[in-house]
N, C-alpha and C positions, 0 to 999 in steps of 0.2 A: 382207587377203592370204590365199590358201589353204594352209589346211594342207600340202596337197602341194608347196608350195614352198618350206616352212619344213622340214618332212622332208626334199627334195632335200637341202638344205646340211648336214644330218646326216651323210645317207649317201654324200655325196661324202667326207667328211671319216673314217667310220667305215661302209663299205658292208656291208650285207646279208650278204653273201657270208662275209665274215670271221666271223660269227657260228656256237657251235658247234653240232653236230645237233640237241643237243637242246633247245636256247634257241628263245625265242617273241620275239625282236625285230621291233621294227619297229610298225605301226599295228595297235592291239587293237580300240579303237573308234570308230566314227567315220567320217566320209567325209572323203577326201580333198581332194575341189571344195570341202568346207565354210570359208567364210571367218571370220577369225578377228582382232585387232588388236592379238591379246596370249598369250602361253603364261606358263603358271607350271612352275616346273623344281622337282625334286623327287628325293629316293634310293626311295623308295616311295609309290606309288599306294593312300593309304586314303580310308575316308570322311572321313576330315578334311580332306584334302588336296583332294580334289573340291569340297567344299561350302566353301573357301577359296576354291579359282577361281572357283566360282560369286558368291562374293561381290564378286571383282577384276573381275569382266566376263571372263575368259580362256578363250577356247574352247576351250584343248590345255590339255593337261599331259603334259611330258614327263620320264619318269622314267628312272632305270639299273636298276631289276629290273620284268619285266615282271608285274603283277597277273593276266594269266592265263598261268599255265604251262604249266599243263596242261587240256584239255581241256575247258569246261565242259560239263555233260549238261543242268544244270535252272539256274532262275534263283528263288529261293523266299525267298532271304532269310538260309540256313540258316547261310553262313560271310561272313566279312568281304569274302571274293573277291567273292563272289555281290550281296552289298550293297554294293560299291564300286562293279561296274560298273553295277548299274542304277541304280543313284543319277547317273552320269553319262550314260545312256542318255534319264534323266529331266531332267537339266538340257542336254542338247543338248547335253557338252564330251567334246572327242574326247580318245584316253589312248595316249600313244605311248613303245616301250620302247628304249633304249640300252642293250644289254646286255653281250653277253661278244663281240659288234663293236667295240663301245669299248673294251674289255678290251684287244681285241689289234690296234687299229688304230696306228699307225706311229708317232701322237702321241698316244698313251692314256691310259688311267687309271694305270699302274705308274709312266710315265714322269712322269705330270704330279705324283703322289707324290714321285717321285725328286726333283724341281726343287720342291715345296715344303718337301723335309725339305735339301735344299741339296748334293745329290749334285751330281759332275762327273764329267767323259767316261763317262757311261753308256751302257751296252749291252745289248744282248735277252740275256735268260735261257735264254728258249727262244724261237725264230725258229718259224718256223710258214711251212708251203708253201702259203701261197695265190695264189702268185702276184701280191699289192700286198706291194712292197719294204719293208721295216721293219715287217710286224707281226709279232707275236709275243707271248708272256707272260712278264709278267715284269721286272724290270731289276737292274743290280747296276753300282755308282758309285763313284767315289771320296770319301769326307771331308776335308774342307779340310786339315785336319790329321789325327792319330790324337787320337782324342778316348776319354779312360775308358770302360767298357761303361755304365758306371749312368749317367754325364751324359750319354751318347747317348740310351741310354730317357727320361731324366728331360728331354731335350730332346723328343723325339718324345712323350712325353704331352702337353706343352705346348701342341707347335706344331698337336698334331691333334686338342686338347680332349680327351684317350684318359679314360677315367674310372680303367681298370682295366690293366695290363698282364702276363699271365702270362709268364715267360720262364725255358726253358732254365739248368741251372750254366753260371755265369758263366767258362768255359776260356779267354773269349779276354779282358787287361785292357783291349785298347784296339780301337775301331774306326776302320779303314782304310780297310774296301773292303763297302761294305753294298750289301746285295739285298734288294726289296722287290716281292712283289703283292698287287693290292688285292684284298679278296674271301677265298676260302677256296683257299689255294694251296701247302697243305701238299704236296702233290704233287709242286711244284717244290723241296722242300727241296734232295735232293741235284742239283739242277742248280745252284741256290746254292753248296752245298760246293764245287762245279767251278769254278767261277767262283772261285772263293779268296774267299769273300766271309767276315768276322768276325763277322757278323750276318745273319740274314734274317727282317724280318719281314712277317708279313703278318696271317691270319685262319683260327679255326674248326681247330686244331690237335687235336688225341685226345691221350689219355695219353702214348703210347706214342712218339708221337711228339716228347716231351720228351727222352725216353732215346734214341731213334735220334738227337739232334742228336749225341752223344756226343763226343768233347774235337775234333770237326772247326770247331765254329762254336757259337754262342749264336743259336737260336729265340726269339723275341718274339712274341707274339699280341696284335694292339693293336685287334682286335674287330672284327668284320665292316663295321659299320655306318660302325666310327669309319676304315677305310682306304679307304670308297668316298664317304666324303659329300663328298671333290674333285671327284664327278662333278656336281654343281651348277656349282660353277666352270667344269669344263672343257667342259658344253653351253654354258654360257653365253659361254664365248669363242669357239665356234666359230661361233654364230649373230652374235655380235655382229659379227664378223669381216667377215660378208658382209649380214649386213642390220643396219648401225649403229640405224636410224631404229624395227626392231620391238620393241618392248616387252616385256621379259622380267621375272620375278618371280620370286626364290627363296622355298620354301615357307618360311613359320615355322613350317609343323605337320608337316616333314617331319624325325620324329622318333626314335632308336635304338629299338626295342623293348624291348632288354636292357636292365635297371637293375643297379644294383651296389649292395652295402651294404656296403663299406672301413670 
């Protein structure tokens, strides 16, 4: 099958367009026409992760942050960026990125968070004028019940593998109404507050930002890596969706950089 075919059904589902200015989604390396009979899916694009696919037979690997961000000038070896792509330049496997299009596509990453942490009637945090109906950043849901603030956390470390969770004084005892994005989206706090939401977590929070939550809601930081690794799941049910029969692989090497010492 060609790469370009297996992208089509990406960017039907999470199109180009929706991505922000400054993101590098979409096809890093590689050609298109190139055919392929297997991708390996991935949260990051290292040498590990390349030299896995090489070993699966997988001519793609499709990740949620793009390995080249920013511009590259030389290729010498000097950073991991630099040694990742030519390492895939050398094995013939093309590297294609899901970024902050999947972020903010109509069935995204926030949302598919929200439905693994077992939110109901969920809504956009913040809607976004792109012109495709339902995207946006962000979501904020109902809990089946009002459940204590700590068995919530101590739920969502569970269900998301979290190693580590900083959060917020605990103002509010119970959660009702939680908001969640994946990634670093302290930005959306107070669109959280607005939403009346008891909680918001997400990723990559600052200091200060613990005190700004102040007695409106409880902030939770459940770690960059540990809010986006549903993006494995949610490429892969999107492909599966439309091409049952192609062959997909979640990395085992695609792994949090951050370690913790609890």
């Amino acid at each position: 099958m060609k790469i370009k075919e297996i992208t089509a059904v990406l960017e039907e589902a999470a199109p180009l367009s929706l991505q922000e200015h400054y993101d590098n989604s979409g096809l890093l390396v590689g050609n298109g026409d190139a055919e392929t009979d297997s991708a390996l899916l991935c949260v990051d694009i290292t040498e590990a992760v390349v030299t896995e696919a090489a070993a699966l037979g997988a001519g793609l690997v499709i990740a949620h942050h793009p390995v080249i961000f920013h511009p590259l000038k030389r290729l010498t070896g000097s950073t991991y960026i630099e040694r990742t792509v030519a390492l895939a330049l050398r094995q013939g496997i093309a590297l294609y990125a899901c970024h902050t299009n999947l972020d903010s596509a109509p069935e995204g990453m926030s949302r598919k968070l929200g439905n693994l942490l077992g939110l109901r009637n969920v809504m956009l945090l913040e809607p976004t004028d792109t012109g495709v109906p339902g995207s946006g950043f962000g979501v904020v849901g109902e809990t089946e019940c009002g459940i204590p603030t700590t068995e919530f956390l101590r739920m969502v470390r569970d269900r998301l593998s979290v190693g580590c969770i900083r959060y917020s004084a605990l103002t509010q005892p119970t959660v009702r109404r939680a908001a969640v994005c994946t990634g670093a989206g302290a930005s959306l706090m107070h669109e959280a507050k607005r939403a009346g939401a008891d909680i918001y977590l997400s990723a990559d929070f600052k200091y200060n930002d613990f005190l700004d939550a102040d007695r409106d809601l409880v902030i939770a930081d459940i770690g960059h890596f540990e809010s986006e690794y549903c993006a494995i799941d949610l490429i892969h049910e999107i492909i599966r969706k439309k091409m049952p029969n192609f062959a997909l692989h979640r990395s085992v090497q695609s792994v949090n950089p951050v370690n913790y010492l609890v």
